[in-house]
C-alpha positions as CSV (number, residue, x, y, z in Angstrom):
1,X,-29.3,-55.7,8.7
2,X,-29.1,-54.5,11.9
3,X,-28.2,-57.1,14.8
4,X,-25.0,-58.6,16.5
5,X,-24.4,-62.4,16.0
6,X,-22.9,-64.1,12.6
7,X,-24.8,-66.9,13.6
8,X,-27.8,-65.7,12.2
9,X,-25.9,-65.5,8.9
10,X,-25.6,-69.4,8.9
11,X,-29.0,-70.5,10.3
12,X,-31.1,-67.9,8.3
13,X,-29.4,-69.4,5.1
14,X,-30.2,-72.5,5.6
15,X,-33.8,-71.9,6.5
16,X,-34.0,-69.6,3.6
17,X,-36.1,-71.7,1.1
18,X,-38.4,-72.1,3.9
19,X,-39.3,-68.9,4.7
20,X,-39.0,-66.6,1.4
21,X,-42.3,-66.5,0.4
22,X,-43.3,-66.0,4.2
23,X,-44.9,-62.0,4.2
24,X,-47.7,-60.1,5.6
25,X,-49.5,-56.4,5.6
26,X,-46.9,-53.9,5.2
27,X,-47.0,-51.7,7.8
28,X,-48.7,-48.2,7.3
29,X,-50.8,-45.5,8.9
30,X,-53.6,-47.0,6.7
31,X,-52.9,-50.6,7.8
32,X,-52.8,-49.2,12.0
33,X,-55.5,-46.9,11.2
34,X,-57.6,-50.4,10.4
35,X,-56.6,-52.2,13.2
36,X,-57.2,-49.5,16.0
37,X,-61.0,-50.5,16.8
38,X,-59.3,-53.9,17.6
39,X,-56.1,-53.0,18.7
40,X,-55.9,-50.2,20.5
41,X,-51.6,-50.0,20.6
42,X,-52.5,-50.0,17.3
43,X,-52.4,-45.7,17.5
44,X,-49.7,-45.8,19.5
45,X,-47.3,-47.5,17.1
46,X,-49.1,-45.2,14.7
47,X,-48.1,-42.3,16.2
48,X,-44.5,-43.1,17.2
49,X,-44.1,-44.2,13.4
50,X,-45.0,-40.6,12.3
51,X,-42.8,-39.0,14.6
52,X,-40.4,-41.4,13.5
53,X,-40.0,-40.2,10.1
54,X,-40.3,-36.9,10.9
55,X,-37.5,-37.5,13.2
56,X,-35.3,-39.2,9.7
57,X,-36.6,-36.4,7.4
58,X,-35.0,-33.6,9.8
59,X,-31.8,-35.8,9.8
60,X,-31.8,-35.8,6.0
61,X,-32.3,-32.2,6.3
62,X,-28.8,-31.5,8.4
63,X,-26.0,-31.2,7.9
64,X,-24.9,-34.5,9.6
65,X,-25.6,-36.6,6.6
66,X,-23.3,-37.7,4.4
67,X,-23.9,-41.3,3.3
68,X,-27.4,-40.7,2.1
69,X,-28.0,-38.0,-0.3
70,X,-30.7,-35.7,0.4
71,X,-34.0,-36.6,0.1
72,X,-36.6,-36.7,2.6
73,X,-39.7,-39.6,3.0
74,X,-43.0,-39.4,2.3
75,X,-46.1,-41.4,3.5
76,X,-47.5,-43.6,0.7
77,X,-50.8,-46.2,0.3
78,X,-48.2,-49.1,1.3
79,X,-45.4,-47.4,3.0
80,X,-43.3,-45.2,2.4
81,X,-41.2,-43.8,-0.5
82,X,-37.7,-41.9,-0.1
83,X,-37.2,-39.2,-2.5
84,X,-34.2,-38.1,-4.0
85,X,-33.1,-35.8,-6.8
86,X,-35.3,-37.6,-9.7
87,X,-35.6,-41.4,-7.9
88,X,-38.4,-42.4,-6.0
89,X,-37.2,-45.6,-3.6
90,X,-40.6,-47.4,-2.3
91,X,-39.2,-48.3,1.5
92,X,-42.3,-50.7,2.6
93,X,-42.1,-52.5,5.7
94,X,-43.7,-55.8,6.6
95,X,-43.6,-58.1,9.7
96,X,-42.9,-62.0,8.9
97,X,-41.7,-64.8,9.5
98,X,-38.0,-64.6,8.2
99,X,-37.8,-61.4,10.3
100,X,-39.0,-63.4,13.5
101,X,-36.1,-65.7,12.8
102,X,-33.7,-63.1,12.6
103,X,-35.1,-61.4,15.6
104,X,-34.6,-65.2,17.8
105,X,-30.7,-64.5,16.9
106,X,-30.1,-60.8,17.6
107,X,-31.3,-59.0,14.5
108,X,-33.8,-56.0,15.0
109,X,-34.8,-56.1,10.8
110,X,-33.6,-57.3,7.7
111,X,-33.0,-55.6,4.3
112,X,-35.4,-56.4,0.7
113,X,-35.1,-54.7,-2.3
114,X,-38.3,-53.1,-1.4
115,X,-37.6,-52.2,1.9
116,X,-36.9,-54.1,4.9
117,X,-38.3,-56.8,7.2
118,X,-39.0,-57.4,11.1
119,X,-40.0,-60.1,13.6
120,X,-42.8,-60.5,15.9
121,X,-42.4,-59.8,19.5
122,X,-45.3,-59.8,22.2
123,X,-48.8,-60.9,22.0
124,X,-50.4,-58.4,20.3
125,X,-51.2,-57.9,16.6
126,X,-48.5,-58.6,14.6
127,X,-48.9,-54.9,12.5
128,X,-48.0,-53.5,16.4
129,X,-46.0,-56.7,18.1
130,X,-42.7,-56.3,15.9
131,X,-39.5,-55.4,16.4
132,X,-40.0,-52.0,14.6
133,X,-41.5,-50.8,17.5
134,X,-41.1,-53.4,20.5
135,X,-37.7,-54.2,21.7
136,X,-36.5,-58.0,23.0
137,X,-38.6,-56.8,26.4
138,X,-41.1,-55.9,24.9
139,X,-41.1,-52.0,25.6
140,X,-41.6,-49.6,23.3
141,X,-38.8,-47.9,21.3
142,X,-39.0,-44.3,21.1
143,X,-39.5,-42.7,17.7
144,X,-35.8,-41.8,17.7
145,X,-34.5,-45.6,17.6
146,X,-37.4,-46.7,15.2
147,X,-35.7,-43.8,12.8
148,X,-32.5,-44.9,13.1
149,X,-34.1,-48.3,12.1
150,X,-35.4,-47.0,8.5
151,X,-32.5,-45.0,7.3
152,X,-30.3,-47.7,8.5
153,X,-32.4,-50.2,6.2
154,X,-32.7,-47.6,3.9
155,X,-29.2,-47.3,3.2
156,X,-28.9,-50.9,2.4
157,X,-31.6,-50.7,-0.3
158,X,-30.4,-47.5,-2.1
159,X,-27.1,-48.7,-2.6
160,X,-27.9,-52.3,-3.0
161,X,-26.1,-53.6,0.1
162,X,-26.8,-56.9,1.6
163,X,-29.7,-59.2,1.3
164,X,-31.6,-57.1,-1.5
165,X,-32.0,-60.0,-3.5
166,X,-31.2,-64.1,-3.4
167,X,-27.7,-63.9,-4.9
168,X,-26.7,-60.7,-2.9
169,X,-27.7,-62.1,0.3
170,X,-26.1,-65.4,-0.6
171,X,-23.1,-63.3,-0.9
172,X,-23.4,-61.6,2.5
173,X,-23.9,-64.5,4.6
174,X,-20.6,-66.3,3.2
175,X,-18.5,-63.3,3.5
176,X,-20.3,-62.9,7.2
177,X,-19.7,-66.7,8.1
178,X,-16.3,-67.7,6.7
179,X,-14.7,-64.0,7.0
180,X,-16.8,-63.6,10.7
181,X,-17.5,-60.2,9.7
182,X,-20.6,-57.9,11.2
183,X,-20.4,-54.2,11.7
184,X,-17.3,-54.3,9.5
185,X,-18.8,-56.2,7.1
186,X,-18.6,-54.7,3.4
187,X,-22.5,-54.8,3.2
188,X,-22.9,-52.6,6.7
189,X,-20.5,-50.5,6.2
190,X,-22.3,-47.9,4.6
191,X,-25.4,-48.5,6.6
192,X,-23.5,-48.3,9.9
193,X,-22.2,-44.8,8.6
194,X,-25.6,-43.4,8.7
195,X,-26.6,-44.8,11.6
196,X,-23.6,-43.1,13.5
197,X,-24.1,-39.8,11.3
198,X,-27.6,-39.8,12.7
199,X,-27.0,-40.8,16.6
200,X,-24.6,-37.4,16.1
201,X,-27.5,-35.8,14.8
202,X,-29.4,-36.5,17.5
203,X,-27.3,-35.8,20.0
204,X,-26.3,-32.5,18.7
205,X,-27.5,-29.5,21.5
206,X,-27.7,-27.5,18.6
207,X,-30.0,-29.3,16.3
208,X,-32.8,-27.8,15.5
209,X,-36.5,-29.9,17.6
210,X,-38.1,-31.7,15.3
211,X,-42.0,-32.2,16.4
């Protein structure tokens, strides 16, 4: 989860029957590529997704990461699917409701055993309106943030951190409410790690241009 109140902890638990079965499209190049005639920001978010995970794949590809193991993502019919050694990890992404909660209290996305979540923000359509690629302003993150976003999210699936499942995510929101614990949590920790290995990355002079 990636975000900066504990609150959310507390109120998304206790809106959590509410909003579990709350889902929509995941969001693709083929589910963009079928909105464009109507939404033309639709290609935009296309394309910034793209350079996106090319942007994580040349990450995965350095010598900065350590906390994932090497692997690289490919495009899929509903997402995307990280690939490592002999696993194949489906990472799919959806806008919903649960993630627009999260995003009223701070939180860019949250994690799913299948992936990861994000809210609504804007007026647009929702595949294009999220908080994958809008920030609380409503601008548009560049490809670099959106990556750090999926191998952030990533993290937490592979390893089984955080709110994979009912019973895990019960378990981070009491350890997040009655130990007040967020970056240091024991359920970030490992996805914090990457995302600092990969703002190094980034910021490297030497790294080699990706795109």
């Amino acid at each position: 989860m990636v975000g900066r109140h504990w609150l959310t902890a507390l109120l998304s638990l206790l809106a959590l029957p509410a909003l579990l079965g709350c889902a929509s499209r995941p969001i693709c190049p083929a589910t963009l590529g079928a909105i464009a005639d109507e939404e033309p920001a639709a290609m935009v978010a296309l394309i910034r997704w793209n350079d996106a995970v090319d942007l994580a794949n040349g990450f995965l590809a350095s010598e900065h990461r350590e906390t994932l193991p090497a692997g690289q993502f490919d495009h899929v019919h509903d997402g995307l699917v990280f690939r490592t050694g002999d696993l194949e990890l489906p990472i799919t992404v959806k806008a919903t409701s649960w993630g627009t909660l999260c995003n009223w209290f701070g939180f860019t996305a949250q994690e799913r055993s299948w992936g990861f979540v994000v809210g609504r923000r804007g007026g647009g359509h929702e595949l294009v309106a999220n908080s994958l690629f809008l920030d609380p302003e409503g601008r548009w993150y560049h490809p670099a943030d959106i990556a750090s976003l999926l191998l952030h999210e990533t993290t937490h699936t592979l390893y089984g951190l955080g709110t994979v499942s009912c019973w895990a995510g019960t378990k981070y929101y009491l350890e997040a409410i009655f130990l007040l614990r967020y970056r240091n949590h024991s359920g970030e920790r490992l996805p914090y790690a990457t995302s600092d290995e990969f703002v190094r990355w980034w910021r490297d002079p030497n790294r080699e241009a990706v795109n």
